[in-house]
SERO-4910 file (N, C-alpha, C, O; in steps of 0.05 Angstrom, whole numbers):
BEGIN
 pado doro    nc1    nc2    nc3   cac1   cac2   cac3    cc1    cc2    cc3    oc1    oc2    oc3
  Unk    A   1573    -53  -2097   1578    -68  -2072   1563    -94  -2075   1540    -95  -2084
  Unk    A   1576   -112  -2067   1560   -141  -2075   1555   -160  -2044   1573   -168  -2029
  Unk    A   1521   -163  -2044   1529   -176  -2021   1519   -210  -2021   1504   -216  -2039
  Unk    A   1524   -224  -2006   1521   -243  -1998   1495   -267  -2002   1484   -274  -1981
  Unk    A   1489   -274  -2017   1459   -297  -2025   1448   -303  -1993   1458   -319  -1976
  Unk    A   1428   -287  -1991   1411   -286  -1971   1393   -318  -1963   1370   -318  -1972
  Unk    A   1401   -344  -1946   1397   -353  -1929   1371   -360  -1930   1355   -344  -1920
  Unk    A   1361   -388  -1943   1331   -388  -1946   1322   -418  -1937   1336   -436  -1926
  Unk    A   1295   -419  -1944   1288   -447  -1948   1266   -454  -1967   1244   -447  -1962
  Unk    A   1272   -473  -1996   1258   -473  -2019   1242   -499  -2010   1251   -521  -2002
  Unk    A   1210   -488  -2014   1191   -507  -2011   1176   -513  -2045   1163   -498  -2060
  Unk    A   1184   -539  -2047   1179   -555  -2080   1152   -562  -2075   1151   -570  -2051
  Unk    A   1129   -563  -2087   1108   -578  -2084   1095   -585  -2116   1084   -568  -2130
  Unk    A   1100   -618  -2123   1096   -626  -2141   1066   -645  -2137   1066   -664  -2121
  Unk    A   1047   -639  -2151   1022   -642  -2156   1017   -667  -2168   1017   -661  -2192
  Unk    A   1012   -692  -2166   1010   -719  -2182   1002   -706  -2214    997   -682  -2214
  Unk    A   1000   -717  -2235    997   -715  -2254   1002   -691  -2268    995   -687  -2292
  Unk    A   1015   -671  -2252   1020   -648  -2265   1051   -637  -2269   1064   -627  -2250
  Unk    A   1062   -641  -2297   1073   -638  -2300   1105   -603  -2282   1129   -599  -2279
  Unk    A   1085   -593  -2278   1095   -564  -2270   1099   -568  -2243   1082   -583  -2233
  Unk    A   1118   -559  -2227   1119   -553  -2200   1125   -528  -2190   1138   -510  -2200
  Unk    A   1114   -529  -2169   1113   -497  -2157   1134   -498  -2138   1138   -518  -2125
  Unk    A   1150   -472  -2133   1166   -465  -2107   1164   -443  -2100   1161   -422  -2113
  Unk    A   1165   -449  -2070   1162   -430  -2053   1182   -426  -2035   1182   -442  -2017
  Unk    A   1207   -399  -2036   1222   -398  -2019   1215   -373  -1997   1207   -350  -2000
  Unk    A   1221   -386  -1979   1219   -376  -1948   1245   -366  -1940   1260   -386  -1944
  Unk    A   1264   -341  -1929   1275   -335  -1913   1275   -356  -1894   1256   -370  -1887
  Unk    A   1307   -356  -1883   1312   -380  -1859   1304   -368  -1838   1296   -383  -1820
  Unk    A   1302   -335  -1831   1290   -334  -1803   1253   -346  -1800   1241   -358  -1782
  Unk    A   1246   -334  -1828   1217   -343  -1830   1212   -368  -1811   1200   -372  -1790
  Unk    A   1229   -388  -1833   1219   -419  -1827   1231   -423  -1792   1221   -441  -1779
  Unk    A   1254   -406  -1779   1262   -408  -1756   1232   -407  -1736   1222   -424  -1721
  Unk    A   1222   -376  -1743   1208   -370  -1731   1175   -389  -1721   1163   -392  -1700
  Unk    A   1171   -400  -1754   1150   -417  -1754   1163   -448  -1737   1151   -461  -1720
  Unk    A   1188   -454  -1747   1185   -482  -1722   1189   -478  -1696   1180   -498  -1684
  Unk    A   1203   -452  -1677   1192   -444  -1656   1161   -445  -1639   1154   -453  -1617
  Unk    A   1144   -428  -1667   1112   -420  -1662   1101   -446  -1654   1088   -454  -1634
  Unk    A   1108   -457  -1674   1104   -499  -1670   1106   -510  -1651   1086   -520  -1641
  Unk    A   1138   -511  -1634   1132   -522  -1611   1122   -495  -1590   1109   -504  -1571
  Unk    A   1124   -470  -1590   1105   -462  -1571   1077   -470  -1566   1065   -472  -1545
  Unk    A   1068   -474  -1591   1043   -481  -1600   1030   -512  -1583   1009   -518  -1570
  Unk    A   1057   -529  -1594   1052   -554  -1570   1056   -549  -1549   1039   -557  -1534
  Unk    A   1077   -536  -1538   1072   -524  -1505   1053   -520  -1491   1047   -532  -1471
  Unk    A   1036   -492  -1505   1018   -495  -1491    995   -507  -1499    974   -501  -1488
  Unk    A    995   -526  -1522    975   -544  -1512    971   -564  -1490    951   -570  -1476
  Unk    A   1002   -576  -1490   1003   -591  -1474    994   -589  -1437    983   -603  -1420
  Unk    A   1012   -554  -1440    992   -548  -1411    964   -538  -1419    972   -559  -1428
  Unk    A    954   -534  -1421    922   -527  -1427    908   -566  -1420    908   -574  -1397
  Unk    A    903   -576  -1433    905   -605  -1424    913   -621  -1402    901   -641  -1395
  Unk    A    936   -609  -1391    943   -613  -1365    929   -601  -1345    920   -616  -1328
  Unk    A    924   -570  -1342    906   -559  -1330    882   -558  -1334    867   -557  -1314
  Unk    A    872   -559  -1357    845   -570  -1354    830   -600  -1358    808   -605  -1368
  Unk    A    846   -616  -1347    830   -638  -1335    823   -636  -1310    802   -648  -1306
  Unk    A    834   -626  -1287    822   -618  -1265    799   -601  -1260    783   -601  -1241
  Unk    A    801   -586  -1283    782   -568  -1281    760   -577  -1291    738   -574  -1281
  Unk    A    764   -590  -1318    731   -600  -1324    727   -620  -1301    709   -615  -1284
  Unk    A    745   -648  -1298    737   -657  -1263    719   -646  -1247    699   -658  -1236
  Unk    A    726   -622  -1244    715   -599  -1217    687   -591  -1234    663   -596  -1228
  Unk    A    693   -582  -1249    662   -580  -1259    645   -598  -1265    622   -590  -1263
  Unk    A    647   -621  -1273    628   -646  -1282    615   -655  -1246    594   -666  -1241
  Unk    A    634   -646  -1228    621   -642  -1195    603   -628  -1191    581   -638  -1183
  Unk    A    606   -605  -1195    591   -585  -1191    556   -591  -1191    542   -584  -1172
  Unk    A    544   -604  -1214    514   -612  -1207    510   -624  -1180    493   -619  -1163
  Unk    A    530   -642  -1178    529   -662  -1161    528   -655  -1129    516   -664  -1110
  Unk    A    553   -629  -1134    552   -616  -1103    524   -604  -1101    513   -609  -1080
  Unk    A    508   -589  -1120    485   -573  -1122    471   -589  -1107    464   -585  -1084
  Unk    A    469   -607  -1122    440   -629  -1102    450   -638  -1089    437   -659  -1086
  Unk    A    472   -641  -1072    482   -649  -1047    472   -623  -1030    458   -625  -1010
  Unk    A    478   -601  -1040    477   -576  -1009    445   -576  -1023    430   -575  -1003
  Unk    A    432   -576  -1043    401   -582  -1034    388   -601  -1017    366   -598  -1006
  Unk    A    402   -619  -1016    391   -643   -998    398   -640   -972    392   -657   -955
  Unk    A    416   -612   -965    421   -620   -933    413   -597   -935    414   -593   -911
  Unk    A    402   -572   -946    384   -552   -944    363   -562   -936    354   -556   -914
  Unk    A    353   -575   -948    315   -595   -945    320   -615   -916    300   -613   -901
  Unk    A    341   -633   -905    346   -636   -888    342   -622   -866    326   -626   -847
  Unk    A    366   -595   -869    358   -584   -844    333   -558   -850    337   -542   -832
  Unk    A    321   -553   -859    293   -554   -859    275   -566   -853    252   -558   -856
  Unk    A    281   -592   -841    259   -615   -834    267   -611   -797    251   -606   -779
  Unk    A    299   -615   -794    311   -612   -775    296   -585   -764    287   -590   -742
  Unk    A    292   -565   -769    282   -537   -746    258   -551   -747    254   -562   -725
  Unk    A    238   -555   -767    206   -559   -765    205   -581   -739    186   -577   -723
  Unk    A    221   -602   -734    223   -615   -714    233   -606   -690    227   -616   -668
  Unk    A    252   -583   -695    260   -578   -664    235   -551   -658    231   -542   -635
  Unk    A    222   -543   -679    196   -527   -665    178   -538   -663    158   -525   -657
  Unk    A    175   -566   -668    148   -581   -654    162   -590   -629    150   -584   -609
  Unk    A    178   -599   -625    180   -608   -598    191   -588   -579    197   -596   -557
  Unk    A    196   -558   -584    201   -542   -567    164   -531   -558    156   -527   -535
  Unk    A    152   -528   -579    117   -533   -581    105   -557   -551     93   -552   -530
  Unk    A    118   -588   -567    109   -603   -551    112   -597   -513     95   -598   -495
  Unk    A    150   -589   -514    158   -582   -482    141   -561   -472    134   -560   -448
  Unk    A    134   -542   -492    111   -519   -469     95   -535   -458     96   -540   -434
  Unk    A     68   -550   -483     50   -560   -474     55   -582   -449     40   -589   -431
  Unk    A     74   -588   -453     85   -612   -427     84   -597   -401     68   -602   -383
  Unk    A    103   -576   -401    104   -563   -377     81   -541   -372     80   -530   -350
  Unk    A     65   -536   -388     32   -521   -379     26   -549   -364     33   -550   -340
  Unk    A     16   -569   -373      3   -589   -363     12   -603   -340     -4   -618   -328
  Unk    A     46   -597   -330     55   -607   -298     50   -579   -285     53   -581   -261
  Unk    A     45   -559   -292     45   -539   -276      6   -541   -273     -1   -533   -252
  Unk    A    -11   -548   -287    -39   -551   -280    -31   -571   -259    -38   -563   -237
  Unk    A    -17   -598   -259    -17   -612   -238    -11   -610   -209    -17   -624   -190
  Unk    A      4   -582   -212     15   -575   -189     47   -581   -189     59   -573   -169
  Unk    A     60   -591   -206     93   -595   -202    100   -567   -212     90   -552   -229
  Unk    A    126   -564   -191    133   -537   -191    160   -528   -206    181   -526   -194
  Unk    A    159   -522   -236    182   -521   -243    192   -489   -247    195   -478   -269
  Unk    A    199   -477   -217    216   -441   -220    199   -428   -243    184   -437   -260
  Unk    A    208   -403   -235    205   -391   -256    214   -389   -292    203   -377   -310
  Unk    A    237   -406   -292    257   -404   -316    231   -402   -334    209   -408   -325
  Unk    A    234   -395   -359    222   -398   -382    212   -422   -397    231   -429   -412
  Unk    A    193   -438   -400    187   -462   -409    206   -468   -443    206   -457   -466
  Unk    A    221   -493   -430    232   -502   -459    269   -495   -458    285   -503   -474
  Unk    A    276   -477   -432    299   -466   -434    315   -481   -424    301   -497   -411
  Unk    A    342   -488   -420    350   -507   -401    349   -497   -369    349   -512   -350
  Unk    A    348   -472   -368    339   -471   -337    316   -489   -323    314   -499   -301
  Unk    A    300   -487   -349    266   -490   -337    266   -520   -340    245   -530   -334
  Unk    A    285   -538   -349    292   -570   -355    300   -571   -336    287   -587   -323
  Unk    A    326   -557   -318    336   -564   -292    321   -555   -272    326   -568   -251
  Unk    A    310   -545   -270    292   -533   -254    273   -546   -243    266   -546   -219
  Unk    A    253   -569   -278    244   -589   -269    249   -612   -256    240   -627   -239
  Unk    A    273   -609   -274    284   -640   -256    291   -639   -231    287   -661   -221
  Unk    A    300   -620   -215    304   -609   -179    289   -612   -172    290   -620   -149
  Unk    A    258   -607   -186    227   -602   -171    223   -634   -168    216   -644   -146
  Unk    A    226   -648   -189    214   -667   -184    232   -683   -168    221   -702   -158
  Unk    A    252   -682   -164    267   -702   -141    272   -684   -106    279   -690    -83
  Unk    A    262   -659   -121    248   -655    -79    224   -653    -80    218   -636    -63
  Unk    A    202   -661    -93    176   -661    -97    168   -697    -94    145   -707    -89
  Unk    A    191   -709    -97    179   -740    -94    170   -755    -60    186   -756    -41
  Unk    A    151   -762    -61    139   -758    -40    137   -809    -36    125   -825    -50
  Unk    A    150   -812    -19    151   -844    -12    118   -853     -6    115   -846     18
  Unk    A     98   -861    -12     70   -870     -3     80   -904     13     98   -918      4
  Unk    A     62   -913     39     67   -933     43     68   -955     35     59   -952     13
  Unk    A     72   -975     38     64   -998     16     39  -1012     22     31  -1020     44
  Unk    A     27  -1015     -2     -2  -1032      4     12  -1059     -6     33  -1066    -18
  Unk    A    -16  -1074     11      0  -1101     12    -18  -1115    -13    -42  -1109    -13
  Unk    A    -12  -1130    -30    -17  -1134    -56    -50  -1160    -42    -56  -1168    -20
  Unk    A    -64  -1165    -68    -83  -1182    -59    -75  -1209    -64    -58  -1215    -80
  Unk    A    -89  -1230    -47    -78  -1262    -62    -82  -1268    -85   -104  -1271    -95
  Unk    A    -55  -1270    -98    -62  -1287   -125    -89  -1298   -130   -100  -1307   -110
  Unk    A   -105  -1300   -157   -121  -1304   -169   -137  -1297   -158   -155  -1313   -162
  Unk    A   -144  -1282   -145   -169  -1270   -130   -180  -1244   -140   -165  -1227   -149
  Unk    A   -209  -1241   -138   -219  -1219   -153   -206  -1187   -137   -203  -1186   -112
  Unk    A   -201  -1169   -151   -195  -1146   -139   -214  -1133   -122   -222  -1114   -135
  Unk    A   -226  -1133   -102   -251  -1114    -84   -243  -1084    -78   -228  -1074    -62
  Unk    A   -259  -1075    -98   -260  -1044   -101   -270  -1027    -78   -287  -1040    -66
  Unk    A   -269  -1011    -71   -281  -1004    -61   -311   -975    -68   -314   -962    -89
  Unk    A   -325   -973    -49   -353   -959    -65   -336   -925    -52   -321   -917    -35
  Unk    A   -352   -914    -76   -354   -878    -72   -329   -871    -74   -314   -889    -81
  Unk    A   -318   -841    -68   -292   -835    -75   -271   -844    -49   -277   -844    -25
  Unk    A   -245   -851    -61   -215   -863    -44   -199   -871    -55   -203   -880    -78
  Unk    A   -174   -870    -46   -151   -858    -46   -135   -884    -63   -128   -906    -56
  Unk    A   -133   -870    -87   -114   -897   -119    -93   -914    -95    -76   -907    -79
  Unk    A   -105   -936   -103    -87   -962    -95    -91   -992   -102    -86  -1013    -91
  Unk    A   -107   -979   -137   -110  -1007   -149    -91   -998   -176    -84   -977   -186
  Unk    A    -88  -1031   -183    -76  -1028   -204    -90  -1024   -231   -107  -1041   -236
  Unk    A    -86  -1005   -248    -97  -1000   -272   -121  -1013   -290   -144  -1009   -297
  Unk    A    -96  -1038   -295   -102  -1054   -321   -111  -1080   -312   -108  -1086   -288
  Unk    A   -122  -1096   -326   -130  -1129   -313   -109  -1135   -319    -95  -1140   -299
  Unk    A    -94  -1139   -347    -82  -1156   -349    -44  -1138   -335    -36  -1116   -328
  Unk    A    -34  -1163   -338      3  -1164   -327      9  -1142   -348      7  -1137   -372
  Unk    A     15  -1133   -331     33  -1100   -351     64  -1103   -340     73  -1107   -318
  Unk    A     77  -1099   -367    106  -1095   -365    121  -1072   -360    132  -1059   -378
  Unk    A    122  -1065   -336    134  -1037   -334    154  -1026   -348    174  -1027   -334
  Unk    A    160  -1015   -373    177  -1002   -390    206   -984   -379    230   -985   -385
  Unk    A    187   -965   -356    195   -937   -351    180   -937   -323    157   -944   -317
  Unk    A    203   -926   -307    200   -922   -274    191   -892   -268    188   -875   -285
  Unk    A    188   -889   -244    184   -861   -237    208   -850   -218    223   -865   -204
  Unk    A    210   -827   -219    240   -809   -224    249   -819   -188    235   -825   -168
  Unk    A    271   -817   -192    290   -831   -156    295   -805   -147    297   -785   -161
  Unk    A    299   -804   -121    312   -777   -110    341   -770   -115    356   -788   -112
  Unk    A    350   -747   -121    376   -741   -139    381   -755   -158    404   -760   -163
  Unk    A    362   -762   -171    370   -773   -203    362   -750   -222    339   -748   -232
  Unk    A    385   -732   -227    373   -710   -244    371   -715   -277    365   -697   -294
  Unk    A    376   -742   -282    385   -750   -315    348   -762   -317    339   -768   -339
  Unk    A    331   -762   -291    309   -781   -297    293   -763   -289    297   -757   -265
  Unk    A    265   -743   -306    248   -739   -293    226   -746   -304    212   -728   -313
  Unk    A    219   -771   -307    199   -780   -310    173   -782   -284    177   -797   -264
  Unk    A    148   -765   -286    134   -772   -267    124   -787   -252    117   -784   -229
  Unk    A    123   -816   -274    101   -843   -271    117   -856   -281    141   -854   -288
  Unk    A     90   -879   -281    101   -908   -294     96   -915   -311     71   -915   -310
  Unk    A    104   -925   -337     94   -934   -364     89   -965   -365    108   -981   -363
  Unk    A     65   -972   -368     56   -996   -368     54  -1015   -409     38  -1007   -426
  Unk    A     65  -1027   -410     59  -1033   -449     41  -1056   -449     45  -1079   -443
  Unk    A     22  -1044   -457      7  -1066   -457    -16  -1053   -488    -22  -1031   -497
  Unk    A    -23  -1081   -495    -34  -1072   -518    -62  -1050   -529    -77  -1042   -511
  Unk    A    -65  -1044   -553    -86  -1018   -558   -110  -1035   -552   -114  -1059   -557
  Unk    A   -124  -1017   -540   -163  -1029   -535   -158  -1033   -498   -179  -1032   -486
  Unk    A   -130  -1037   -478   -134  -1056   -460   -154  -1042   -446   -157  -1021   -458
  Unk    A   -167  -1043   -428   -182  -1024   -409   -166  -1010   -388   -144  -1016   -379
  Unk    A   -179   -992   -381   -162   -977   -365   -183   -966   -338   -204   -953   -342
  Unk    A   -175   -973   -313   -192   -977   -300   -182   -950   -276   -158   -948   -271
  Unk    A   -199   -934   -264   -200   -921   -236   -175   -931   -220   -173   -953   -209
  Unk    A   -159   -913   -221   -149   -939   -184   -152   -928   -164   -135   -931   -147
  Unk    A   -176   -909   -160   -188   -911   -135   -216   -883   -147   -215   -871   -168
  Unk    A   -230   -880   -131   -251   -870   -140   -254   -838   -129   -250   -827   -107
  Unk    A   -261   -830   -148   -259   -796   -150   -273   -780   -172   -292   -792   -182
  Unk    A   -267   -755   -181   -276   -737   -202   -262   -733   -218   -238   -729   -213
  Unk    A   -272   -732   -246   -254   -721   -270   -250   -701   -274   -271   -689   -281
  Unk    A   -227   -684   -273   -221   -660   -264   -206   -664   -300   -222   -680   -307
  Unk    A   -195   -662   -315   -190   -667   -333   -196   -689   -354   -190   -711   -345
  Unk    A   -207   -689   -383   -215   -716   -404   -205   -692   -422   -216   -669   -423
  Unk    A   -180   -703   -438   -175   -686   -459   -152   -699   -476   -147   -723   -480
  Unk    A   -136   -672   -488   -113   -692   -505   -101   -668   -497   -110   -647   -489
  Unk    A    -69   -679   -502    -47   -663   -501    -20   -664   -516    -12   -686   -511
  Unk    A    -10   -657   -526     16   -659   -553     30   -674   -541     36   -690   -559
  Unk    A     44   -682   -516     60   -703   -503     42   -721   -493     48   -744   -501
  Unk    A     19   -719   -477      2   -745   -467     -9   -753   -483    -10   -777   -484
  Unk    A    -25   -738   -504    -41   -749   -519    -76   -748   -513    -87   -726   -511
  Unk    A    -90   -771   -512   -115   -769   -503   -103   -779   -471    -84   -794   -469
  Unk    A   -119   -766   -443   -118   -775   -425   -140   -769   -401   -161   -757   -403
  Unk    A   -133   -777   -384   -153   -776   -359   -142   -764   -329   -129   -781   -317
  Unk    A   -144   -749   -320   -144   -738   -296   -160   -741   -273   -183   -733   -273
  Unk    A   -148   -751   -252   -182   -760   -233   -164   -740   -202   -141   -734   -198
  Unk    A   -190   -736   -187   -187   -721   -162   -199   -741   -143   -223   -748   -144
  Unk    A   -179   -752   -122   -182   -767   -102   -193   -751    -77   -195   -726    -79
  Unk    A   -201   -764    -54   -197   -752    -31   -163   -754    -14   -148   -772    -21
  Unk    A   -157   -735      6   -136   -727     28   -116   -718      8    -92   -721     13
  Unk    A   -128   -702    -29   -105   -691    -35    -88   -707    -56    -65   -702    -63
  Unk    A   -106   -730    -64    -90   -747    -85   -101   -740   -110   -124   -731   -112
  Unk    A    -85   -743   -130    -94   -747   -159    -86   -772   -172    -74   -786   -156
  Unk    A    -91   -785   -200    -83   -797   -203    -90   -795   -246   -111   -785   -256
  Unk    A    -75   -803   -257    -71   -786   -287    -73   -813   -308    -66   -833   -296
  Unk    A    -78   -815   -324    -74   -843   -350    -71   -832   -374    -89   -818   -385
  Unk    A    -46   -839   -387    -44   -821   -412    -41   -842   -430    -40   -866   -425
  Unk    A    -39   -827   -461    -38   -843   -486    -55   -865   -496    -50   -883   -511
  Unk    A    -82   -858   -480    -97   -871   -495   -115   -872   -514   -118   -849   -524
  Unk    A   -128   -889   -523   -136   -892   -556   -167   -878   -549   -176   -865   -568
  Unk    A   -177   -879   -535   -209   -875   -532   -212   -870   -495   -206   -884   -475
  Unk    A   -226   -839   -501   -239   -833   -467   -275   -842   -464   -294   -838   -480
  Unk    A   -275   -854   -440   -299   -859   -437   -318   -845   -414   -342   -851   -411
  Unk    A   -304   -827   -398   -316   -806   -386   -304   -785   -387   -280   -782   -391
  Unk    A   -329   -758   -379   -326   -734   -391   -316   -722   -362   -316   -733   -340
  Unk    A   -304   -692   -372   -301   -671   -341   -322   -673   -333   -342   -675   -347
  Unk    A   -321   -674   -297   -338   -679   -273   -348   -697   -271   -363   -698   -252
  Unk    A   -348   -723   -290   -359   -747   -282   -353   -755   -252   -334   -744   -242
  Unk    A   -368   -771   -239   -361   -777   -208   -363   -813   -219   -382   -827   -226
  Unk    A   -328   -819   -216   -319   -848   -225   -315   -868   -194   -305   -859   -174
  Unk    A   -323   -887   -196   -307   -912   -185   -293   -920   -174   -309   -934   -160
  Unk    A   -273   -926   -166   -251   -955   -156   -267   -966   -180   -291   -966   -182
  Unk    A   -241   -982   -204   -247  -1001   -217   -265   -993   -236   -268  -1015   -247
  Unk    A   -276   -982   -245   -288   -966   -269   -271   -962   -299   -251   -949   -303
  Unk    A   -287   -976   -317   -265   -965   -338   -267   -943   -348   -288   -936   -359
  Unk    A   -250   -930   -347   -247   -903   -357   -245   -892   -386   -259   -874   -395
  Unk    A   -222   -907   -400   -214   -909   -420   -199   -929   -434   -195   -946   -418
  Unk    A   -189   -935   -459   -183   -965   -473   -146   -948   -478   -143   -924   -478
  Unk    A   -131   -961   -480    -99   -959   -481    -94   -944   -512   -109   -938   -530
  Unk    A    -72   -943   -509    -64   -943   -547    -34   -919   -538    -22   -922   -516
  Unk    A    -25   -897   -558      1   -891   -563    -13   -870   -570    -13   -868   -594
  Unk    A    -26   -850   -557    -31   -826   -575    -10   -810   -555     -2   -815   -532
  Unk    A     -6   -786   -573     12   -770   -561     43   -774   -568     50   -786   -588
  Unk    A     59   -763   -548     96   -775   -557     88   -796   -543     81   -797   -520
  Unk    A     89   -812   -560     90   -839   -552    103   -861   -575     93   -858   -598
  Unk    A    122   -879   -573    140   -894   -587    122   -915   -586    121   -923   -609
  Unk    A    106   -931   -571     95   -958   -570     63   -953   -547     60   -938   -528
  Unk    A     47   -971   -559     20   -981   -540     32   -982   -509     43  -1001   -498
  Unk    A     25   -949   -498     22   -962   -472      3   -943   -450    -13   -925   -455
  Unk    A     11   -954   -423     -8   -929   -409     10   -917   -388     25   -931   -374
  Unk    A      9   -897   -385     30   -883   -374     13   -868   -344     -3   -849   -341
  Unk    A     22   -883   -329     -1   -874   -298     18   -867   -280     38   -879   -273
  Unk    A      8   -840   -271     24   -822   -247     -2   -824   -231    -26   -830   -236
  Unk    A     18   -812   -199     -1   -811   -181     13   -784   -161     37   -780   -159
  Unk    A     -4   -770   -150      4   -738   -139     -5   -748   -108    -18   -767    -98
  Unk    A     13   -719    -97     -8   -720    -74      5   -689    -62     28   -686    -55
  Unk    A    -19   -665    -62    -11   -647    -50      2   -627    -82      9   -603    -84
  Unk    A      1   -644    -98     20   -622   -121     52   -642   -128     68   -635   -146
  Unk    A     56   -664   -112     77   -676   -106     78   -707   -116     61   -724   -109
  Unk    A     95   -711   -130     93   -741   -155    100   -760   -132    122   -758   -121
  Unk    A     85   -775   -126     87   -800   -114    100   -826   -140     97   -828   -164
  Unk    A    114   -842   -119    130   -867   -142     94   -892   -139     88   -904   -118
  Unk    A     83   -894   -157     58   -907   -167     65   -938   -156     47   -950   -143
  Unk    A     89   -952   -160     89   -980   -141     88   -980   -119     76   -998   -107
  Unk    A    100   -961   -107     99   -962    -71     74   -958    -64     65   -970    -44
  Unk    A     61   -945    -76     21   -944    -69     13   -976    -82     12   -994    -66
  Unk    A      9   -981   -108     -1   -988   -122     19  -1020   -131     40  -1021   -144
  Unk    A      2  -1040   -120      9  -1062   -129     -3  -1076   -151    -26  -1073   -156
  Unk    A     15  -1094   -166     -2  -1110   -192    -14  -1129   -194     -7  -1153   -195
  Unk    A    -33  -1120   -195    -57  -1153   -186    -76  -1136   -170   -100  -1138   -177
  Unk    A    -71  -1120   -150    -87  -1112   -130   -109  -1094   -138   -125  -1086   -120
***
């Protein structure tokens, strides 16, 4: 039985200088099979290359995101240490209006109850004082002797009032006093004569002064740089007390002066004129 010359492909490979050549025949499915393998072979190179350029992309990121979510890790790590000093600071704030007598409910200090709570107290706690009538320009201030009732102004020199004291139904404002800016060292004087019921520091006031009037007044000086009398001193009208500065939360040089009466924040201009 005779069959058929089996279907090939003859590979010649002649060698420079050498006379002899070699062949190599391959079956045609062989060589089919190998130029198939070939372009599969470029196939998937071609996708491998295609898909992995995104991917090394995505990875040559990757350091980069690392120290990105480290940097807002360390961020907000700075972020809590600050919201527990000033949740710190709000206790010590509200121990120190509740020594004064302002009455902020029972809520829990620091909570938003105990924020609204303050702020209600202090706008039915604000109490109108009459108006004193200021002294004549350039004229010396006349103090008066022994203890009575704050109705001078602080500082010698013109103070720029910054910050007012809280209005009735203004619940966005509870500021107690008045913030005066005036520079570190200025003196800080009695405005009216009484006892030091407080010389200390506090995480929101800072260094300050507390004085006890007579008929029930107090009167307070915060953020300043240096105290010059101690608890129970018996102070003045017009006495310096202490020198100015920014200690405490404080953004800028100033002096921050409230005035009470009864437990109850009086507005410090309606008593207290400048110059007088």
């Amino acid at each position: 039985m005779t069959h058929g010359k089996q279907r090939g492909v003859t590979i010649v490979v002649q060698i420079d200088g050498d006379l002899n050549t070699r062949q190599y025949r391959l079956p045609f499915w062989v060589f089919t099979v190998g130029k198939w393998g070939a372009v599969l072979v470029v196939v998937l190179a071609a996708l491998f290359f295609a898909f992995a350029g995104p991917i090394t992309r995505s990875a040559a990121r990757v350091p980069g995101l690392e120290r990105e979510i480290a940097r807002l890790q360390a961020e907000n790590s700075r972020v809590q240490e600050l919201a527990a000093a000033l949740n710190h600071a709000e206790a010590s704030y509200q121990d120190l209006r509740r020594m004064l007598g302002i009455r902020a409910g029972d809520a829990k200090p620091g909570s938003p109850a105990a924020a609204a709570a303050a702020a209600a107290a202090a706008s039915e706690d604000l109490m109108q004082a009459p108006d004193v009538v200021a002294r004549v320009p350039g004229s010396s201030p006349v103090y008066e002797p022994g203890p009575s009732v704050p109705s001078h102004w602080p500082v010698d020199v013109p103070g720029y009032v910054t910050r007012g004291q809280v209005r009735p139904g203004d619940q966005s404002e509870t500021h107690p006093g008045i913030d005066i800016a005036v520079a570190v060292g200025t003196q800080i004087r009695a405005s009216g004569g009484g006892t030091v019921v407080v010389a200390g520091t506090d995480t929101s006031y800072g260094l300050f002064v507390l004085l006890r009037h007579p008929d029930g007044y107090e009167s307070m000086y915060a953020h300043a740089s240096r105290l010059l009398v101690r608890e129970n001193d018996e102070v003045s009208a017009g006495q310096v007390i202490a020198l100015s500065g920014s200690t405490g939360r404080s953004t800028a040089p100033h002096l921050h002066f409230e005035i009470r009466r009864g437990g109850r924040s009086l507005d410090p201009l309606t008593l207290v004129k400048e110059g007088n």
